[in-house]
Steps between C-alpha positions, in 0.01 A plus 500: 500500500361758264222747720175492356295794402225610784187541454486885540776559249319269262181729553680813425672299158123432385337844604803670357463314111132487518553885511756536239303287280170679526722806442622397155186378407506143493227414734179675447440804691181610668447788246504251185217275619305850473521457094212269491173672427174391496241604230140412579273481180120539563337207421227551187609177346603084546897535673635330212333800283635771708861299506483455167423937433748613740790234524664632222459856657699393828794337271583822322472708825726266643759551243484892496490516889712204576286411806255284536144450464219276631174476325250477743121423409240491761240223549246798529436853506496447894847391569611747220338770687642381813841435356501888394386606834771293697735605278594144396607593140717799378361560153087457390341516166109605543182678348422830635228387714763330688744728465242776692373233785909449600584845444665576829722157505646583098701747262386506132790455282381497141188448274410202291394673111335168328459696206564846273137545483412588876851511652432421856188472523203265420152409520308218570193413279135322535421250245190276387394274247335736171228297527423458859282700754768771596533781316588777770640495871208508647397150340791302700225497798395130578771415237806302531833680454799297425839699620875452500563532845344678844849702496498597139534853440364533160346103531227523791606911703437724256175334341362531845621769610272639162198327590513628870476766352201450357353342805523178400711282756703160414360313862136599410415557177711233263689194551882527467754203379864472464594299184672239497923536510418937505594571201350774310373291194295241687286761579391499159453141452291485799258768304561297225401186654249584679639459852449840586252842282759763538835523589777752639866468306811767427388731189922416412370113505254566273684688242776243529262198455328688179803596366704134537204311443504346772117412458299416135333807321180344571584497858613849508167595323323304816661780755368854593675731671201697728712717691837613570644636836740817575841453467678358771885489577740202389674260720768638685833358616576646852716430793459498849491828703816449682735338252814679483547738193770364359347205364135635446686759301684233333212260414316840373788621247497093395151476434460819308850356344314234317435547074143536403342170419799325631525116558461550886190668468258330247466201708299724743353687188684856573636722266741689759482647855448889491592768789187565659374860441545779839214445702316276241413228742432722806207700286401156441480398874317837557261327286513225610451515892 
């Protein structure tokens, strides 16, 4: 009778080709599970919006990297503050607000320029109806202010960060709003409407909106612009503290990689991603405190 393999030797058989084969590659090793990275996207707009701006983004940095990518958007500004903090995600695309508030949990990689005219910076304005009540800043007291969103930089921050200036304060002295999907142009049809007296939108938006007609002459005519704030930083794309250099130094070169104006980029209206200038952002923390 033929003798039977034991059980031991039959262990060693197994151990010794799960070994080989891990060796050669054919199973997937530890290390390779590591080529999944997460990008976390602060959330301004609908998720469909924000999938639909930076989807496109993800595909062509998977190509050039050959790893992977997941898009990850954030019910809220909460969990994507948390998510930043826990260090849930690898990669994070934020204003500089946000950017200064998680300052010891990231590493600033590049710049967002929108446009030739500023570069990489912008500036939020405060608008109103010609016709109406609000000619100045310090008219917006009582009033009702429609804005894009409370974590806007250059929607809702830097407008009051102006008037806070001026001692007049958003929980006191005027009644704030986000509008309705927070996007930048339905802050104007809110003025327009009637739904709110002033409102607090991107200066880019509102060059953009004139210039593509977005909205009638006549309408146009209806807006005033009655102040406009300091400039202010772009987005930036950064990664988290301790990610290892070799692919935040990757995912920099690829970013700054990318043409001007290039299919992967209008979606989330940017012209390119910039190096961001020695010591540019710390002088703007110093600031900023």
């Amino acid at each position: 009778m033929e003798k039977r393999p034991t059980l031991r030797y039959r262990i060693h058989i197994a151990l010794f080709l799960t070994i080989l084969c891990l060796t050669l590659g054919v199973f997937p090793s530890p290390a390779r599970c590591q080529d999944l990275y997460r990008i976390a996207i602060l959330p301004e707009y609908l998720p469909i919006v924000i999938y639909e701006q930076f989807n496109p983004l993800l595909d062509g940095l998977k190509r050039e990297l050959n790893v992977d990518f997941e898009l990850i958007i954030p019910k809220n500004f909460d969990e994507y503050m948390q998510m930043i903090r826990s260090e849930a995600v690898d990669f994070s695309y934020q204003n500089p607000y946000v950017v200064l508030e998680l300052w010891p949990h990231l590493q600033p990689l590049v710049i967002t320029e929108k446009g030739k005219k500023w570069g990489i910076e912008g500036r939020g304005v405060i608008v109103a109806r010609a016709n109406g009540s609000i000619n100045k800043p310090d008219d917006i007291v009582r009033k009702r202010v429609s804005i894009v969103s409370f974590h806007s930089a250059n929607g809702y921050i830097a407008q009051r960060n102006l008037l806070r200036g001026m001692m007049i304060h958003e929980k006191t002295d005027y009644q704030v709003s986000e509008t309705s999907n927070k996007i930048h142009q339905n802050v104007l049809i809110d003025v327009l409407k009637g739904n709110a007296e002033a409102g607090f939108l991107s200066e880019e938006t509102l060059l953009n909106i004139r210039k593509n007609r977005a909205l009638s002459s006549d309408e146009l005519k209806s807006i005033q612009v009655i102040s406009r704030t300091s400039f202010t930083p772009n987005w930036i794309f950064c990664a988290r503290k301790n990610l290892n250099s070799r692919i935040t130094k990757k995912m920099k070169n690829a970013l700054l990689d990318i043409p001007t104006n290039s299919d992967l980029l209008t979606p989330a209206s940017i012209r390119r991603f910039v190096e961001i200038p020695s010591n540019y952002l710390e002088e703007y923390r110093s600031k900023n405190p």
